[in-house]
PASEBA-1860 file (N, C-alpha, C; in nm, 3 decimals):
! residues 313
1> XXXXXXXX> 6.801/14.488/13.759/6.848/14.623/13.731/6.997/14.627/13.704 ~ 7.057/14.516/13.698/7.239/14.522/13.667/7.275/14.525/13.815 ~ 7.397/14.583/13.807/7.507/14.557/13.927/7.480/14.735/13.990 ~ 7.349/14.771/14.032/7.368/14.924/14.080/7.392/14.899/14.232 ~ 7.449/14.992/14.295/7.481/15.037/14.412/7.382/15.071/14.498 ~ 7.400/15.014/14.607/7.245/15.015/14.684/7.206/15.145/14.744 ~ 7.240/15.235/14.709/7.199/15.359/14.727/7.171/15.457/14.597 ~ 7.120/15.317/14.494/7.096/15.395/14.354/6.992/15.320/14.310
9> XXXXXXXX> 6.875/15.294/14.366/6.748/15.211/14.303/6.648/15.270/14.264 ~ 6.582/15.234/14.167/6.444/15.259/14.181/6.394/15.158/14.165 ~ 6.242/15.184/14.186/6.111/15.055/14.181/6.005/15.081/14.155 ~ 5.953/15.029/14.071/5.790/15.022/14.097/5.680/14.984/14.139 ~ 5.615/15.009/14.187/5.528/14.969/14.283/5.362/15.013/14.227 ~ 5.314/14.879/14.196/5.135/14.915/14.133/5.036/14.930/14.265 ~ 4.998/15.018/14.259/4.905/15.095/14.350/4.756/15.009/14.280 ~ 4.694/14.929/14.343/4.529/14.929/14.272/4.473/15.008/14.336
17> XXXXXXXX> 4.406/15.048/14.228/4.283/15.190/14.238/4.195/15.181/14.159 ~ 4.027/15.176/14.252/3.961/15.123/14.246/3.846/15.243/14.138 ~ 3.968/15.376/14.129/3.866/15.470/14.030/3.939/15.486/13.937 ~ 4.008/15.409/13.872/4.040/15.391/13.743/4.185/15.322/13.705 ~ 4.234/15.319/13.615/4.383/15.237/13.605/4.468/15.252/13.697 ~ 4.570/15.114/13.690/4.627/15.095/13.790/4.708/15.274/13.749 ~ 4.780/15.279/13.896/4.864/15.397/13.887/5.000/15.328/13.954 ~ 5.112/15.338/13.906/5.259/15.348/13.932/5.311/15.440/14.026
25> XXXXXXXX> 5.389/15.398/14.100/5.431/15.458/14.220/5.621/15.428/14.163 ~ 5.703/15.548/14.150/5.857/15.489/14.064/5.897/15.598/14.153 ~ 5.991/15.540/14.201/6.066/15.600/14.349/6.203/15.604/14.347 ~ 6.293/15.685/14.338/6.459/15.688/14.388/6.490/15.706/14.435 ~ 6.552/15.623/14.534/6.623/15.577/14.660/6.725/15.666/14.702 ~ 6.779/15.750/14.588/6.891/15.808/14.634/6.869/16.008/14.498 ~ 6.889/16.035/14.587/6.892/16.198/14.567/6.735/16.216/14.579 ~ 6.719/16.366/14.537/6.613/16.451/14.584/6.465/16.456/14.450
33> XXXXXXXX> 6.495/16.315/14.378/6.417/16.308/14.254/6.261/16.224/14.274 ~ 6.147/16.241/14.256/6.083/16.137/14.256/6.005/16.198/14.135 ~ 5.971/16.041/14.154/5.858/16.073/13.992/5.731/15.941/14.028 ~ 5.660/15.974/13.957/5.514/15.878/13.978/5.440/15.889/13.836 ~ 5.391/15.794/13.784/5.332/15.766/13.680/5.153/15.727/13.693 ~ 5.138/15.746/13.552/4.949/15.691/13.565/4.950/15.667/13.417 ~ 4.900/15.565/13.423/4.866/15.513/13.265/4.737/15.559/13.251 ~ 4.714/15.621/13.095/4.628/15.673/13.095/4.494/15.567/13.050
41> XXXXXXXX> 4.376/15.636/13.079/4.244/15.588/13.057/4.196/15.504/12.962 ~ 4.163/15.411/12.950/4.133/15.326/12.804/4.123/15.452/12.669 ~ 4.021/15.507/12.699/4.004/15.577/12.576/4.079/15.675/12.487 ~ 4.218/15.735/12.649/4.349/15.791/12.579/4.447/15.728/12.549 ~ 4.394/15.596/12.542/4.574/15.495/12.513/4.637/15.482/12.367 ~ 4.509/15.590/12.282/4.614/15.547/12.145/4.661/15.741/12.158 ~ 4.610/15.813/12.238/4.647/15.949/12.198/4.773/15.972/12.288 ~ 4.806/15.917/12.439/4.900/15.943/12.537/4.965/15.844/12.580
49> XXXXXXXX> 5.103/15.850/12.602/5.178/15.722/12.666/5.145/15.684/12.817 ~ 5.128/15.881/12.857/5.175/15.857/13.017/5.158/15.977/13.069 ~ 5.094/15.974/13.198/5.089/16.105/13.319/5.221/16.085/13.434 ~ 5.267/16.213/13.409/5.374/16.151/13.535/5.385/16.273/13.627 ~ 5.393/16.280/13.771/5.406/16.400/13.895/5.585/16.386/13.882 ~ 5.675/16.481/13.857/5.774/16.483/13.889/5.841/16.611/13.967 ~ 5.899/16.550/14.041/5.947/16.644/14.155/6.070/16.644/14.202 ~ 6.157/16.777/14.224/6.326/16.756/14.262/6.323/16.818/14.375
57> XXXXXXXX> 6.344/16.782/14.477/6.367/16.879/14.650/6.521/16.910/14.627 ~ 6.561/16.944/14.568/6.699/17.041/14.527/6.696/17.184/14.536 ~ 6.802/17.273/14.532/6.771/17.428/14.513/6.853/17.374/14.380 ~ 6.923/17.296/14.352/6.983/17.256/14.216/6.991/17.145/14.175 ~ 6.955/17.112/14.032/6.987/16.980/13.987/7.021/16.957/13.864 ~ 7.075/16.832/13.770/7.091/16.861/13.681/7.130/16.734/13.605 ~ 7.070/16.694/13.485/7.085/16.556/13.452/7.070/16.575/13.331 ~ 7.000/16.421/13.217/6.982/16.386/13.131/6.853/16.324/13.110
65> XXXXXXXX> 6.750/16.342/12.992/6.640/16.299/12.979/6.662/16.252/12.848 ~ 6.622/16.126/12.831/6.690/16.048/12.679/6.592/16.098/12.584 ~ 6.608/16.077/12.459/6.563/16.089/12.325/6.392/16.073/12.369 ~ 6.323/16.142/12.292/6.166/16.119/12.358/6.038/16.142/12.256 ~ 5.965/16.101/12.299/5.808/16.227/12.217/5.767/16.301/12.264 ~ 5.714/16.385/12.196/5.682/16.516/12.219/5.649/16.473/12.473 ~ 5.628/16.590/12.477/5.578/16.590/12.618/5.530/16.755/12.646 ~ 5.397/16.709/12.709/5.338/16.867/12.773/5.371/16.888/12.890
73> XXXXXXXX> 5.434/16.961/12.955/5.493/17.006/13.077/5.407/17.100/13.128 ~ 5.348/17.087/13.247/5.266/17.218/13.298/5.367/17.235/13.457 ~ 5.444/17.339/13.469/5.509/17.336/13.584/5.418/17.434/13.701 ~ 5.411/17.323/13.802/5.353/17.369/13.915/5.433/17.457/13.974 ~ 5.527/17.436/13.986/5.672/17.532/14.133/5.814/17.473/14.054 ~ 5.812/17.616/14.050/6.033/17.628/13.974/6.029/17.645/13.822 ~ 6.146/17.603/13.802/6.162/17.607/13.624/6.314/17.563/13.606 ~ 6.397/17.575/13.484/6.480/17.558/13.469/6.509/17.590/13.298
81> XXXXXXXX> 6.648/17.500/13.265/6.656/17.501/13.100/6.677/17.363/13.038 ~ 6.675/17.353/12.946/6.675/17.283/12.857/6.821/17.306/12.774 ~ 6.899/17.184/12.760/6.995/17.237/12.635/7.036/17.128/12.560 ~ 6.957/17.111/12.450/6.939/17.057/12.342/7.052/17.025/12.254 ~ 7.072/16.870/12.178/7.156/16.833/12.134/7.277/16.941/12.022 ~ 7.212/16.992/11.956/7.265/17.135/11.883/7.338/17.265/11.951 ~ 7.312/17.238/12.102/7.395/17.362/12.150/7.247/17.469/12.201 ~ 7.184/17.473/12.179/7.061/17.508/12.176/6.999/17.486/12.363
89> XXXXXXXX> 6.994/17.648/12.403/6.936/17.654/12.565/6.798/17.695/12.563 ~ 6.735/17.660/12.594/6.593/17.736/12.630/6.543/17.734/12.759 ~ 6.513/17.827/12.790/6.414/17.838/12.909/6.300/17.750/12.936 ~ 6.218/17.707/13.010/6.118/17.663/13.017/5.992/17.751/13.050 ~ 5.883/17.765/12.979/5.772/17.865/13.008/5.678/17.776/13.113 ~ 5.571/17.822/13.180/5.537/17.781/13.273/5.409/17.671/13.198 ~ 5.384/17.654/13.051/5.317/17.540/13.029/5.414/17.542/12.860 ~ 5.482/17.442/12.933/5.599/17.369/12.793/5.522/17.265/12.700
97> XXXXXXXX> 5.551/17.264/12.622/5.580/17.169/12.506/5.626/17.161/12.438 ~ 5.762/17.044/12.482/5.894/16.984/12.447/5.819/16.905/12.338 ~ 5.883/16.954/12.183/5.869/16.898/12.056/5.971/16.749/12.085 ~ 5.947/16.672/12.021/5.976/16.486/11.982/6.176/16.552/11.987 ~ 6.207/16.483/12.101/6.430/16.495/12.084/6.468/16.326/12.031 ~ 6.524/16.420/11.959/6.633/16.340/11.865/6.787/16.293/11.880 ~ 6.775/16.348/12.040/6.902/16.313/12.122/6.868/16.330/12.263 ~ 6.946/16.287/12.322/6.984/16.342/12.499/6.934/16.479/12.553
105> XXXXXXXX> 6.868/16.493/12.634/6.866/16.639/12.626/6.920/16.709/12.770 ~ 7.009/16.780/12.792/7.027/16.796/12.933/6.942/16.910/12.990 ~ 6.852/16.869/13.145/6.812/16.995/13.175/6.906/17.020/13.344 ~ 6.838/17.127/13.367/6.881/17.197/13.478/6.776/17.314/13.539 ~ 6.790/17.265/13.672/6.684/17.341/13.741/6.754/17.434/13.851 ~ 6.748/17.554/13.922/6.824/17.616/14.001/6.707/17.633/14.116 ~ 6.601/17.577/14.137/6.511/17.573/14.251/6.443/17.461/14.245 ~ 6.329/17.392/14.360/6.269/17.298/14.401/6.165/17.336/14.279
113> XXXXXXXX> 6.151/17.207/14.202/6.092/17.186/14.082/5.938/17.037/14.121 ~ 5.858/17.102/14.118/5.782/17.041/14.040/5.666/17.030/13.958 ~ 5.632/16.945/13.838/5.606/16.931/13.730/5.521/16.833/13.734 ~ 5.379/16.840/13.632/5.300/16.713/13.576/5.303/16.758/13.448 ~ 5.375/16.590/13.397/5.396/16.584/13.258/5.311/16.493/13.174 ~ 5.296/16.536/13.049/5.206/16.426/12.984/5.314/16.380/12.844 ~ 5.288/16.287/12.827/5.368/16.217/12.694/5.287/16.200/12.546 ~ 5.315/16.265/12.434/5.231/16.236/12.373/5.300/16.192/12.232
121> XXXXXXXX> 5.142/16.083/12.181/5.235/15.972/12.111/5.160/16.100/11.924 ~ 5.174/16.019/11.843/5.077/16.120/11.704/4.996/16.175/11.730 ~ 4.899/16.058/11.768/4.770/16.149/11.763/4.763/16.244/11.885 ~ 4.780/16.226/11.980/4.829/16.350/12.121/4.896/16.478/12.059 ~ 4.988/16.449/11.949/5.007/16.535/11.928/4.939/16.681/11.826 ~ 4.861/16.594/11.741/4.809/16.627/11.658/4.653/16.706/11.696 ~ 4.640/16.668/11.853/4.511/16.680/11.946/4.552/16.823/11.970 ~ 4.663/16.858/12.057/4.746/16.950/12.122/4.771/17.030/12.033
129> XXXXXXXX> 4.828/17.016/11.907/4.944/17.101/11.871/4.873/17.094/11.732 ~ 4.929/17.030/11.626/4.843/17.000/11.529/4.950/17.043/11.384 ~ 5.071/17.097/11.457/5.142/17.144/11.330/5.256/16.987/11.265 ~ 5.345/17.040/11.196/5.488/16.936/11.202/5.569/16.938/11.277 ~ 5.516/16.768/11.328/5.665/16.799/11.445/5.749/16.793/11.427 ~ 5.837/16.794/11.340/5.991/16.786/11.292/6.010/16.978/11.341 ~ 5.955/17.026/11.315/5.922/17.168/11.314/5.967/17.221/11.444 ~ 5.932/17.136/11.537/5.958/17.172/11.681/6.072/17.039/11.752
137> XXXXXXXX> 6.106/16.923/11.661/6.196/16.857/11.708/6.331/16.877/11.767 ~ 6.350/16.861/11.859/6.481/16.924/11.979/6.458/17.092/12.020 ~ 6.341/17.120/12.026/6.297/17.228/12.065/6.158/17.250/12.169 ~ 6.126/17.386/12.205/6.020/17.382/12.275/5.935/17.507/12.233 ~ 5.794/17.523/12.322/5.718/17.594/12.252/5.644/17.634/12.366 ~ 5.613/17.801/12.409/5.512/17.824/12.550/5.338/17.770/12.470 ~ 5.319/17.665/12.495/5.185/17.655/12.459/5.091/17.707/12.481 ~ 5.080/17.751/12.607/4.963/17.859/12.657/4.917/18.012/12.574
145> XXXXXXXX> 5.100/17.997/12.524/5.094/18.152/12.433/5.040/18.098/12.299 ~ 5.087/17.943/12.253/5.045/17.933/12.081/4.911/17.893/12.073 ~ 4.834/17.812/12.177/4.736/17.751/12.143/4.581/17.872/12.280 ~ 4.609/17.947/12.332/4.511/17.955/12.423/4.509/17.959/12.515 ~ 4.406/17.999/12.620/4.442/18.016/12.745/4.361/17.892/12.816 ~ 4.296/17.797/12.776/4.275/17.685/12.800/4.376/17.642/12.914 ~ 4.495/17.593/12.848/4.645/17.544/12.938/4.661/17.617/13.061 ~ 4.653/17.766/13.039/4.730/17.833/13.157/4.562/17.806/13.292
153> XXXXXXXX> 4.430/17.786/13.223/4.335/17.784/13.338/4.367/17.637/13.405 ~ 4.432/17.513/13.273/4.491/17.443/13.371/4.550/17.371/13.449 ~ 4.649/17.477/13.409/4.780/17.519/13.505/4.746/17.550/13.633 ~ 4.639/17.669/13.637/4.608/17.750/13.765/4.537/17.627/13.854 ~ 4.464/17.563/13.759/4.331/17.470/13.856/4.454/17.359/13.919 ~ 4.535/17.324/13.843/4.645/17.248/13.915/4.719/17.290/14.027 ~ 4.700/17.406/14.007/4.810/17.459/14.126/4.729/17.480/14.264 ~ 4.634/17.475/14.255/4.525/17.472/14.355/4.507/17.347/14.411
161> XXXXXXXX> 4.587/17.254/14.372/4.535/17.122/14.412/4.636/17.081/14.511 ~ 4.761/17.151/14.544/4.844/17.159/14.604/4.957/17.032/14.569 ~ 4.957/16.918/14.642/5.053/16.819/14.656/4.978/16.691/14.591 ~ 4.820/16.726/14.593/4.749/16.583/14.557/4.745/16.516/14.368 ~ 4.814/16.438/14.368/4.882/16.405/14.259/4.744/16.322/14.213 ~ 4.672/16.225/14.263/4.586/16.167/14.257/4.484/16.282/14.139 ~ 4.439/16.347/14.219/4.336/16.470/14.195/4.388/16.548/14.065 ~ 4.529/16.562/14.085/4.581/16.606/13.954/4.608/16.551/13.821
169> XXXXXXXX> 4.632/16.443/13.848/4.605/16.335/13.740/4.450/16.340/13.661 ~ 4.361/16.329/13.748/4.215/16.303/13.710/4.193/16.426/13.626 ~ 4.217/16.555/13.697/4.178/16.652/13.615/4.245/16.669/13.479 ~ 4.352/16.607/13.466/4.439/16.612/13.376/4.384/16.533/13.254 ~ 4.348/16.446/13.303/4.282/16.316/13.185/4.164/16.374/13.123 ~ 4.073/16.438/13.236/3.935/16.537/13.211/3.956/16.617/13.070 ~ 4.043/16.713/13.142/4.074/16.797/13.055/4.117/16.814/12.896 ~ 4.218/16.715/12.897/4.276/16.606/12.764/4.173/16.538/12.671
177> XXXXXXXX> 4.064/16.514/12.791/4.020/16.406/12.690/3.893/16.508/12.602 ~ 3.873/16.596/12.636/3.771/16.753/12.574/3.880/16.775/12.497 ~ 4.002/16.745/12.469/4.084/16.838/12.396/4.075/16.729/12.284 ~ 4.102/16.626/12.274/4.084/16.515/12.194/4.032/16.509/12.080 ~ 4.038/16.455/11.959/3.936/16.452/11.810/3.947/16.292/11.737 ~ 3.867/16.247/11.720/3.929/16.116/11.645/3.989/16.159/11.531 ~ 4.111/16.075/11.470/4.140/16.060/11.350/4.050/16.035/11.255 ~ 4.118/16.037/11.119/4.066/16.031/10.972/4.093/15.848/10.987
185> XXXXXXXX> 3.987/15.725/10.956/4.084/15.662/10.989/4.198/15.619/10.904 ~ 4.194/15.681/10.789/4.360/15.617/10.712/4.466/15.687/10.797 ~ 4.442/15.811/10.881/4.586/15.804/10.947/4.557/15.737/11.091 ~ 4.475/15.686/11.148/4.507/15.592/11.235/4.576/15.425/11.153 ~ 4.547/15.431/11.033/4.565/15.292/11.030/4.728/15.353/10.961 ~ 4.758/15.473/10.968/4.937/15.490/10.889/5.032/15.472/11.014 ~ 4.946/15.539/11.166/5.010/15.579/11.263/5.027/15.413/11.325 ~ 4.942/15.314/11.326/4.966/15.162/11.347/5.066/15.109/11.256
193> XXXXXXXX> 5.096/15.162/11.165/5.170/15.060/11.047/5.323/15.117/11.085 ~ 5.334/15.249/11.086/5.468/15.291/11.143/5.494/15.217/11.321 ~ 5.374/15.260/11.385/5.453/15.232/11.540/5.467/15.080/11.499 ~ 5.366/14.951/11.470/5.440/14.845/11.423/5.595/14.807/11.372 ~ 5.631/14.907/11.285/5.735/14.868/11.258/5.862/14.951/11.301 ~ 5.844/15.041/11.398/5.936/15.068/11.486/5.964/14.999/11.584 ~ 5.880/14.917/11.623/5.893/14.799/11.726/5.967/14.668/11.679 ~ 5.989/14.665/11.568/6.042/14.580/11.486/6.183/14.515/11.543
201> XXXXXXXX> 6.185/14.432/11.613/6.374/14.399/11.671/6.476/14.410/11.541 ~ 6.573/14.486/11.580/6.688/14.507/11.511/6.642/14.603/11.423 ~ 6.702/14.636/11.266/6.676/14.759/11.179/6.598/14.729/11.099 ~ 6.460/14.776/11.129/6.379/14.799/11.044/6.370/14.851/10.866 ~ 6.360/14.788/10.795/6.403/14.868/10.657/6.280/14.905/10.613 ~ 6.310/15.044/10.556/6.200/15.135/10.517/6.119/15.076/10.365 ~ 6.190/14.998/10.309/6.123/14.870/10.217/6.024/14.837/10.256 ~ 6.033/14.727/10.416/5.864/14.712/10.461/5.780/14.776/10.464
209> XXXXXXXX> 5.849/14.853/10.531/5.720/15.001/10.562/5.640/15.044/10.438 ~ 5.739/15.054/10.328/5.678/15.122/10.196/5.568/14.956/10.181 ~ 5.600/14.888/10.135/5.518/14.763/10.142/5.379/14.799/10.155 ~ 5.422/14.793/10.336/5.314/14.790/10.421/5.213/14.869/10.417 ~ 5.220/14.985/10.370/5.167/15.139/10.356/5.092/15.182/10.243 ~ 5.182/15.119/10.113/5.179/15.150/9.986/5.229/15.261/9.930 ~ 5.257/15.326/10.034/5.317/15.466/10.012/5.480/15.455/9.966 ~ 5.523/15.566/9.895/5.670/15.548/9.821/5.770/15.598/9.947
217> XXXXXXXX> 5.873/15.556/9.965/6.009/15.630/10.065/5.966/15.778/10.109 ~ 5.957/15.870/9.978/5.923/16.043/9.977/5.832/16.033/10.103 ~ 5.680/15.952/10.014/5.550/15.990/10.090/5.592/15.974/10.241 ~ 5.649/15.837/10.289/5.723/15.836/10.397/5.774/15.922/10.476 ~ 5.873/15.934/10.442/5.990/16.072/10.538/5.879/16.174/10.541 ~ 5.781/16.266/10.477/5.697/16.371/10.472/5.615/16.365/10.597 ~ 5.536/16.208/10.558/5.449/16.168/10.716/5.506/16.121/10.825 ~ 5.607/16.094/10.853/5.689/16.075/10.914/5.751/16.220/11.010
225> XXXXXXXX> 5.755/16.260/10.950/5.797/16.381/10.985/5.721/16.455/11.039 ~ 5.599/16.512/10.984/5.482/16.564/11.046/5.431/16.492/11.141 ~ 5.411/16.353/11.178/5.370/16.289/11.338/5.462/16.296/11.391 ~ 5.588/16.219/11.375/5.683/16.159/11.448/5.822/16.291/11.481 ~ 5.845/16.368/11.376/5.888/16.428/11.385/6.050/16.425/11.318 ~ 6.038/16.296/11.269/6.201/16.294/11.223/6.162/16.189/11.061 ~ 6.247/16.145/10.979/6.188/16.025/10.887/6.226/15.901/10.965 ~ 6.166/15.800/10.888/6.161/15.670/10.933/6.270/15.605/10.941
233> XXXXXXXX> 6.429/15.660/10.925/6.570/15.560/10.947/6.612/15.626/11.068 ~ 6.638/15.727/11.110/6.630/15.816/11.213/6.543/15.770/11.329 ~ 6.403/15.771/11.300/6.295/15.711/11.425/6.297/15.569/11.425 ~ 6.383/15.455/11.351/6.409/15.315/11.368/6.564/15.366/11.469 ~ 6.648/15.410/11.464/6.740/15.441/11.531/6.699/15.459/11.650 ~ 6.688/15.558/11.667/6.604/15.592/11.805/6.550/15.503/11.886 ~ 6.414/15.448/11.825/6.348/15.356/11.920/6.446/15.211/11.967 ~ 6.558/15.201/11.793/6.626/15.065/11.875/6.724/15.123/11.956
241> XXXXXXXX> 6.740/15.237/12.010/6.866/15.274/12.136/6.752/15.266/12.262 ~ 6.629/15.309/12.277/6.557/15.334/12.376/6.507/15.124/12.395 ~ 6.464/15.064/12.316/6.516/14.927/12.304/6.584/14.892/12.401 ~ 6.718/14.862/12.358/6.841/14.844/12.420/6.862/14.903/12.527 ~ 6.845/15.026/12.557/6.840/15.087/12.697/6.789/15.017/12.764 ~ 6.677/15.056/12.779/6.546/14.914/12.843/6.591/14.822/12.884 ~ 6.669/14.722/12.796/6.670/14.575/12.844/6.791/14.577/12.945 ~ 6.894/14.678/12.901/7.059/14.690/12.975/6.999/14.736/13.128
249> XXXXXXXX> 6.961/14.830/13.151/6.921/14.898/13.272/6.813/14.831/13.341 ~ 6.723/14.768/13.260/6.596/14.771/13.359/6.599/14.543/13.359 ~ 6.646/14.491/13.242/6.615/14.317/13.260/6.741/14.306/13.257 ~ 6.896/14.365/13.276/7.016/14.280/13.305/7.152/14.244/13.208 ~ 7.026/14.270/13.071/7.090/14.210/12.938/7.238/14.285/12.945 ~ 7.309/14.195/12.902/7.478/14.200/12.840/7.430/14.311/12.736 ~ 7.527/14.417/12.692/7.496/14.514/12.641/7.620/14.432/12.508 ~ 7.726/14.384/12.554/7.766/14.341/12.385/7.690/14.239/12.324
257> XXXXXXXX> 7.601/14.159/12.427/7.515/14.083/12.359/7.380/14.163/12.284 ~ 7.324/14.237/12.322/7.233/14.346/12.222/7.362/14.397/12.134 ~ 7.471/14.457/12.169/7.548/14.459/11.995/7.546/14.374/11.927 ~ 7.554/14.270/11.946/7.570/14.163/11.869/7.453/14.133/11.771 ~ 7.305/14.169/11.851/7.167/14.094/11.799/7.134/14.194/11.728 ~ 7.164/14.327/11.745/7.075/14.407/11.691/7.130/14.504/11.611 ~ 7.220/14.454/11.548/7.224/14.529/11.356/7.311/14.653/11.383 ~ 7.417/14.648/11.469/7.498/14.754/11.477/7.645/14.677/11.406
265> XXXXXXXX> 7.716/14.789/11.357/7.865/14.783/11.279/7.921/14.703/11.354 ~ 7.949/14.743/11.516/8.057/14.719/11.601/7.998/14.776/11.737 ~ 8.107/14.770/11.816/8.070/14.742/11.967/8.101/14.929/11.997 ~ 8.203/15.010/11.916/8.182/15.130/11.899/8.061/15.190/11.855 ~ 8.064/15.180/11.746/7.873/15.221/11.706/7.783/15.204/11.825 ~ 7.749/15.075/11.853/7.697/15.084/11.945/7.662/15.172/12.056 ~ 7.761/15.172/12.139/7.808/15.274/12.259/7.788/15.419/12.210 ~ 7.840/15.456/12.077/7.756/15.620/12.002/7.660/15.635/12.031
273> XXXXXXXX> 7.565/15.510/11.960/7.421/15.523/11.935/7.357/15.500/12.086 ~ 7.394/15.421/12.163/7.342/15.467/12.306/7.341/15.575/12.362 ~ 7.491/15.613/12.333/7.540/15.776/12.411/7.459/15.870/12.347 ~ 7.410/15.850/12.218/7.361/16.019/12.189/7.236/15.999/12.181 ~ 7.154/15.918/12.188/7.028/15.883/12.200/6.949/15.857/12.400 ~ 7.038/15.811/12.451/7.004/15.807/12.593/7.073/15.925/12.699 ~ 7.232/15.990/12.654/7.300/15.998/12.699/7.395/15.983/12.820 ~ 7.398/15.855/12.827/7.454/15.754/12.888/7.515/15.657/12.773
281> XXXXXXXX> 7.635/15.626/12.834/7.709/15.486/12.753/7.661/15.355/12.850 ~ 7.663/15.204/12.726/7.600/15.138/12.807/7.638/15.099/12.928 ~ 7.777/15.093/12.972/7.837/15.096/13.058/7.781/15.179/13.221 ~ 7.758/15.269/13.165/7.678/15.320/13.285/7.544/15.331/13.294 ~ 7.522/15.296/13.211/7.335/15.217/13.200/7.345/15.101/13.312 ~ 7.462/15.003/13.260/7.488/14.867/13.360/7.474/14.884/13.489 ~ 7.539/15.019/13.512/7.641/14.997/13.653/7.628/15.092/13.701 ~ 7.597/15.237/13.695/7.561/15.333/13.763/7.470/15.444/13.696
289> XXXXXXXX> 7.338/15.382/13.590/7.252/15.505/13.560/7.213/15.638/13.695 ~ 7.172/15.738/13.620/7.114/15.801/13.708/6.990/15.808/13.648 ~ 6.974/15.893/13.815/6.809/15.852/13.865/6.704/15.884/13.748 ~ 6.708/16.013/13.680/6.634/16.027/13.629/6.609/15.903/13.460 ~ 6.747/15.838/13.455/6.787/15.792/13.328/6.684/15.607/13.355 ~ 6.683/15.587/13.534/6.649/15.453/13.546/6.463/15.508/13.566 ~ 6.408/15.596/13.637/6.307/15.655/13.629/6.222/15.653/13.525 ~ 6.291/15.698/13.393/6.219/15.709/13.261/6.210/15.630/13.264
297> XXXXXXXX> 6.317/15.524/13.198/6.285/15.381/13.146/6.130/15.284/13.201 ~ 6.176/15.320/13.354/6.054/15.266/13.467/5.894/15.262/13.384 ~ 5.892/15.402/13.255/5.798/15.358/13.234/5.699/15.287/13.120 ~ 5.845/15.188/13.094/5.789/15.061/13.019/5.717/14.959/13.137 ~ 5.725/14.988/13.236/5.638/14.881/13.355/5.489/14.926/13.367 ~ 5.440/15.064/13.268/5.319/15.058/13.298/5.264/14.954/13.163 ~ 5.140/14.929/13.307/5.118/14.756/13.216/4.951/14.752/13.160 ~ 4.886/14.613/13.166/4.752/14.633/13.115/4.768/14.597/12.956
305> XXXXXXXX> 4.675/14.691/12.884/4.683/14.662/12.716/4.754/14.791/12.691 ~ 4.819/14.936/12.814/4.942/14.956/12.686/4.986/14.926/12.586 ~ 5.015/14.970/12.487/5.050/14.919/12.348/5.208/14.907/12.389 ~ 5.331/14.834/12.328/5.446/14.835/12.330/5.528/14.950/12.316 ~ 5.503/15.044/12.219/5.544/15.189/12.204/5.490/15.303/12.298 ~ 5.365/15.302/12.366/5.309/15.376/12.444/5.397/15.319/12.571 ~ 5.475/15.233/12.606/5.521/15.204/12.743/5.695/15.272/12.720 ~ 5.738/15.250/12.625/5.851/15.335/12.561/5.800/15.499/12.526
313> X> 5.738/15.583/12.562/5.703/15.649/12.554/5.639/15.741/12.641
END
């Protein structure tokens, strides 16, 4: 984890459980934050990254949540805001869905908060929501109000479940997976050819992609935009700062040594493209992330046949 201060850890810890995937246990040692993860079910692993219980025993708190995909927020107890790279505050409605950020996003809560969140990768989104996500990128949306009252029944059935995260998870997957549709498969096989080559070490050039696809640059940025939410030089950016995050914070790596490997100008650039994509410089990625910043990352450790982008995600 770098040189952190022993009153600044987290860990993970695999729980076996014997009624379905392993579940993650990601814990911080220091302030009033916890969070817990569940990889989802074989059959949601190409639609969801991740189930996570998150919880702040604060009457206040207030941090940074890095660059992301979309995520469904159903808040059990509290709320807070959101304030988005543009200057841009929003409230949180009591069943959110935070469109795909394209930067840092800071929230803030003024009571004991907690939340089960789901992460969703294209097709999750396209399950859920179904519009362009560029549309809702660095923004949010009361889903309960756009899509139905589906969400808010459960919301309610969640809130009935009190503290049991276990139980809430399950119903969660239940529920998701009735919400679900298979793809057409040419866009499962567009949505593999892009996450492939966002995974790509260093800068991906949108040359391959066109290659790979057959599709022209245009056709690109269009579909691109409608899953992912941004075009394809933008979402190679991104994923290589969340990359690099990863390895600085969570395996140790020299952060001028990732400048060096991975296709940045200079050791300035660099440190930008960390800062406005994680918001953190790598420097304090090294040496003193916070909780919520080492938390996220935590959940590239959910393991199994996760896909590489679903654990970044």
């Amino acid at each position: 984890m770098g040189s952190h201060h022993s009153d600044n850890v987290a860990h993970a810890v695999a729980l076996p459980d014997d009624r379905g995937p392993l579940s993650y246990t990601v814990d911080a040692a220091q302030g009033p934050v916890r969070l817990r993860y569940f990889a989802p079910p074989a059959h949601l692993r190409a639609y969801f990254g991740s189930l996570y219980y998150f919880t702040v025993a604060a009457d206040r708190y207030a941090d940074f949540t890095r660059a992301d995909v979309p995520q469904l927020r159903l808040m059990l107890e509290g709320g807070g805001d959101y304030h988005f790279q543009d200057g841009t505050v929003m409230a949180t409605p009591d069943v959110c869905l935070l469109g795909p950020t394209m930067g840092a996003t800071r929230f803030e809560v003024d009571r004991p908060l907690r939340v089960m969140g789901i992460s969703l990768l294209p097709a999750g989104w396209l399950a859920l929501h179904g519009g362009d996500a560029s549309a809702l990128a660095d923004g949010l949306c009361d889903l309960a109000a756009e899509r139905g009252d589906v969400y808010a029944r459960l919301l309610d059935r969640l809130r009935a479940l009190g503290d049991d995260a276990d139980a809430m998870a399950a119903l969660c997957w239940s529920e998701l997976g009735r919400l679900t549709r298979p793809l057409r498969p040419a866009t499962w096989e567009l949505l593999a050819a892009i996450d492939a080559w966002l995974m790509d070490e260093g800068s991906p050039r949108i040359e391959v992609l066109a290659e790979t696809t057959g599709l022209s640059p245009r056709q690109l940025a269009r579909l691109a935009n409608k899953y992912y939410g941004a075009a394809p030089k933008l979402l190679a950016r991104k994923y290589r700062a969340l990359r690099c995050s990863a390895r600085i914070a969570l395996d140790g790596v020299s952060w001028q040594q990732l400048c060096e490997e991975g296709g940045f100008y200079d050791q300035s650039h660099f440190i930008r493209e960390i800062k406005h994509f994680i918001g953190l410089t790598p420097h304090q990625l090294q040496t003193e992330p916070s909780a919520v910043a080492q938390l996220t990352l935590l959940r590239r450790s959910l393991g199994g046949d996760v896909a590489v982008l679903n654990r970044l995600s």
